[in-house]
C-alpha positions in Angstrom: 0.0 0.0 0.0 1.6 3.4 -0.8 2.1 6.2 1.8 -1.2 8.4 0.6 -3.1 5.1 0.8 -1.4 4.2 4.4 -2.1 8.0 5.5 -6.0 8.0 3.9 -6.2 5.2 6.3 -5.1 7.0 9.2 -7.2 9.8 8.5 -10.5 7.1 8.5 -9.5 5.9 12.2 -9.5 9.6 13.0 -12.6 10.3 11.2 -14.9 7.1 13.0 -13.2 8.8 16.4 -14.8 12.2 15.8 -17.8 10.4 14.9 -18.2 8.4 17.5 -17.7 11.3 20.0 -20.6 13.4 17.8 -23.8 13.9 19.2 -25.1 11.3 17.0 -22.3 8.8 18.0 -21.9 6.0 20.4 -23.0 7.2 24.2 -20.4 5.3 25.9 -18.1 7.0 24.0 -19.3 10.7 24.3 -19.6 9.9 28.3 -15.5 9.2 28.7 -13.4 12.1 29.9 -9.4 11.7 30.6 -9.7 10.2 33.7 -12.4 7.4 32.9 -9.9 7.0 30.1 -6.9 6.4 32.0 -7.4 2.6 32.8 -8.2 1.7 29.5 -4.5 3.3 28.4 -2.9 1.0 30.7 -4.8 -1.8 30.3 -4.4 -1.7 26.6 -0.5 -0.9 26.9 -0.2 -4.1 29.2 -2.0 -6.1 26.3 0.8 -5.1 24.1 3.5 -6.2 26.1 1.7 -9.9 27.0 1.5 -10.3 23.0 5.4 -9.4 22.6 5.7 -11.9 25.5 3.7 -14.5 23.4 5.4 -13.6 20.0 1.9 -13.6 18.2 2.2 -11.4 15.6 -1.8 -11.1 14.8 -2.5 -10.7 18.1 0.5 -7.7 18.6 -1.0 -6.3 15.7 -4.6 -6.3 17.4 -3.3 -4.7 20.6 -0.8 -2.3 18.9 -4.5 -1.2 16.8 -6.2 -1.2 20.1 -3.3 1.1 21.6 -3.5 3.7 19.1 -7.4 4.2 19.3 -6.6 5.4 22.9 -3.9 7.8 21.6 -6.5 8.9 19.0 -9.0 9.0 21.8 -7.0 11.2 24.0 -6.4 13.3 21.0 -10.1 13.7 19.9 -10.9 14.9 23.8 -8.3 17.5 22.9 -9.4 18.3 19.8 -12.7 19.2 21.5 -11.3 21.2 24.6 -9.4 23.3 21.8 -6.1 22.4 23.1 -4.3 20.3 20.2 -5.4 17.3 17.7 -3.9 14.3 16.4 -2.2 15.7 13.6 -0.2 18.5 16.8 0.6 15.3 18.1 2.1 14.2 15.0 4.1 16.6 14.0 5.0 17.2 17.4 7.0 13.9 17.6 8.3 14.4 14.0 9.7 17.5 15.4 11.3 16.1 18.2 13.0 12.3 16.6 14.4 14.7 14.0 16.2 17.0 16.6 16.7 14.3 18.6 18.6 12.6 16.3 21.2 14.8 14.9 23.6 11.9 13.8 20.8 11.0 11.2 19.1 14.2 10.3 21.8 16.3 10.9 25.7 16.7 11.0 26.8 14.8 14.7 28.1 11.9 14.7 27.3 8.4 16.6 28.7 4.8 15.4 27.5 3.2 18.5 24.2 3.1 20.7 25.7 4.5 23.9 27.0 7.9 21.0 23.4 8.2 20.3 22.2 7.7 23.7 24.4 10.6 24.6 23.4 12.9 21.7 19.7 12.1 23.0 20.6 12.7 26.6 22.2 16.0 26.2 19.7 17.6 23.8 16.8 16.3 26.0 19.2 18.3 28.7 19.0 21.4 26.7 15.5 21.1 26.2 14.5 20.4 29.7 16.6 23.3 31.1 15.0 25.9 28.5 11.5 24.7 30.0 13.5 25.2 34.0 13.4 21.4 34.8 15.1 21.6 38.3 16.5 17.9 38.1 18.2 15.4 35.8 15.2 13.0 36.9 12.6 14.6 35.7 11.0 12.8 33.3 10.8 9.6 34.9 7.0 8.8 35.3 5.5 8.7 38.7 3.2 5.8 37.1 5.5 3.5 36.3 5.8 0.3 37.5 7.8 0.6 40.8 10.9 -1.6 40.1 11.0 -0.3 36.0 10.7 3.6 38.3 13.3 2.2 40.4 15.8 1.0 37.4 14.9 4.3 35.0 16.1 6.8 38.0 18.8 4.6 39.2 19.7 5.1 35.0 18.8 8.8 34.9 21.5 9.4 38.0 24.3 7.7 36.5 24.7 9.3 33.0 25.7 12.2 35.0 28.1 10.1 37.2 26.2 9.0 40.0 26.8 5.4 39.8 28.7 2.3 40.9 31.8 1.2 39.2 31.1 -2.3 39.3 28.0 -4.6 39.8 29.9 -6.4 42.9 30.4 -2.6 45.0 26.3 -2.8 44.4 25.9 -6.2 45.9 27.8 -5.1 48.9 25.7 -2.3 49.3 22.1 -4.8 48.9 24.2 -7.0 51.9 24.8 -4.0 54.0 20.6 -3.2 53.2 19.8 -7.3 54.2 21.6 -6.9 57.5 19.8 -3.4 58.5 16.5 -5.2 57.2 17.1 -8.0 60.0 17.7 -5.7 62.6 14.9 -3.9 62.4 12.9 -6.6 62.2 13.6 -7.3 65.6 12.2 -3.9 66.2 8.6 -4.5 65.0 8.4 -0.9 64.2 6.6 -1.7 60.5 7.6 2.0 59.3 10.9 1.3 59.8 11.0 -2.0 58.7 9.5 -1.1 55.1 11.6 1.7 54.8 14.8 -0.7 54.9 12.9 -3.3 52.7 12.5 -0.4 50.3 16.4 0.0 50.4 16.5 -3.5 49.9 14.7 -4.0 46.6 16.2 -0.5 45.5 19.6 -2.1 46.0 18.9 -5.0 44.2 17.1 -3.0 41.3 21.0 -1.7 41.2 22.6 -4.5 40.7 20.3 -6.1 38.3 20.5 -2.4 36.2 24.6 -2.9 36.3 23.9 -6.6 35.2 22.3 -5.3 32.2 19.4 -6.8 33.5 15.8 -5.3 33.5 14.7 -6.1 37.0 11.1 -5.6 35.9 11.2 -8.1 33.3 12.8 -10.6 35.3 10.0 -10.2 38.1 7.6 -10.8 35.2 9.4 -14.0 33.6 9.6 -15.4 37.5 6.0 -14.9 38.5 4.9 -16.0 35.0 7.0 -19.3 35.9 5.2 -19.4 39.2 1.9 -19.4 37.8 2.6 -22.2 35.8 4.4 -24.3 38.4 1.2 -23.5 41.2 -1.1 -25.1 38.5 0.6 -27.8 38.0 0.2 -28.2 41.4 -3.6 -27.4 41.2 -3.7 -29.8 37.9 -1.9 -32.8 39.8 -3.9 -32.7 43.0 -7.2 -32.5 40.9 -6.5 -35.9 39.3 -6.2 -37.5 42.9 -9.4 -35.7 43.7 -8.0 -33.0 45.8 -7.6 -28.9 46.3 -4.8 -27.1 47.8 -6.4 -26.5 50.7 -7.3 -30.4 51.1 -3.0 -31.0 50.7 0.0 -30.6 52.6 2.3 -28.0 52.2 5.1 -31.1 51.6 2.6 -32.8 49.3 2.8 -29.2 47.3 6.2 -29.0 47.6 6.9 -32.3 46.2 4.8 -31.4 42.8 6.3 -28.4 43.1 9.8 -30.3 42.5 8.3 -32.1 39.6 6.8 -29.3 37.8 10.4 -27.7 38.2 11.9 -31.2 36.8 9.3 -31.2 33.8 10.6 -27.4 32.8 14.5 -28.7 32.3 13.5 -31.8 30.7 
């Protein structure tokens, strides 16, 4: 399909949006405002990443669809407040990835991901300080995930040198955080001891981050594995006529083991 077909097709999406927002459109759609709008951004973004996870093409195609009718959405809502439209939006970001990207629209230079990174960073910098940002972590979302929060400001911090050398000088700093932890659980005081477990799982965020690991996405990966173990379990004690409640823990345990042996078979 050429790019006028491609862009007569975007303008049709934008088109049944204003429709269905018109007085003669759909009344579910003419009630929503941005905040009854807000979980149905998330939920949709979430749907994207479980169809990465699932390497289904049609369905990431689906959600990717679904995800931009909430953009378009948003945008209509705009469109009628008299603030900006789709097309703002648009040319917004063309705006910004070409001036954000001087090594290929402009005369910089960047042979490596970590040069572009830096020519990113520093406009973004620029940018941020003509608008009077007061900190280099600005820009991290308050939404976020909490560990991905954790990971992006940890990030944000040490591209101006706040950082750890070395992933092991982190570990020693998650065992000095373990060691407060157990102190203060001997304390009872529950402020305190959430406080430290904070530091805890802010510690470890650092040394997965100097791993090169996405803490976030390991969390995922290991309670999608749990999942699948625990109903294993569920699937095995239904055969012999049981629940979970109705079996002991080392009865669980035991499936547990087997559901683990099944995985590295």
């Amino acid at each position: 399909m050429t790019a006028q077909g491609n862009g007569s097709l975007f303008d049709r999406l934008v088109e049944i949006m204003a429709t269905l927002r018109s007085p003669t459109g759909c009344p579910w759609d003419r009630a929503q405002d941005r905040t009854s709008l807000k979980p149905y951004l998330l939920e949709e973004a979430y749907e994207v990443l479980e169809a990465l996870d699932e390497e289904d093409p049609a369905k990431l195609r689906e959600e990717l669809g679904d995800l931009l009718f909430q953009v378009i959405f948003h945008a209509q809502v705009g469109r009628e407040r008299g603030e900006f439209d789709i097309y703002g939006i648009v040319q917004g970001t063309i705006d910004k990835m070409t001036r954000r990207h001087p090594h290929v629209f402009g005369s910089a230079t960047a042979s490596t991901p970590q040069e572009a990174l830096q020519n990113w960073e520093e406009i973004k910098r620029q940018e941020t300080a003509a608008a009077k940002a007061t900190s280099v972590l600005d820009g991290v979302p308050r939404q976020l995930p909490s560990l991905l929060r954790a990971q992006r400001l940890q990030d944000k911090a040490s591209r101006v040198g706040f950082d750890w050398e070395r992933a092991d000088q982190a570990w020693e700093k998650l065992a000095e955080e373990l060691q407060e932890l157990q102190a203060d659980l001997a304390t009872q005081n529950r402020a305190q001891i959430e406080a430290e477990l904070g530091d805890v799982l802010f510690s470890l965020v650092n040394v997965a981050r100097l791993l090169e690991i996405n803490a976030d996405e390991a969390l995922h990966r290991t309670s999608v594995k749990f999942i699948q173990r625990f109903q294993f379990i569920e699937r095995a004690l239904s055969r012999q006529g049981k629940t979970p409640k109705q079996a002991t823990l080392a009865e669980m345990d035991a499936l547990w083991e087997e559901a683990k042996q099944q995985e590295q078979s």
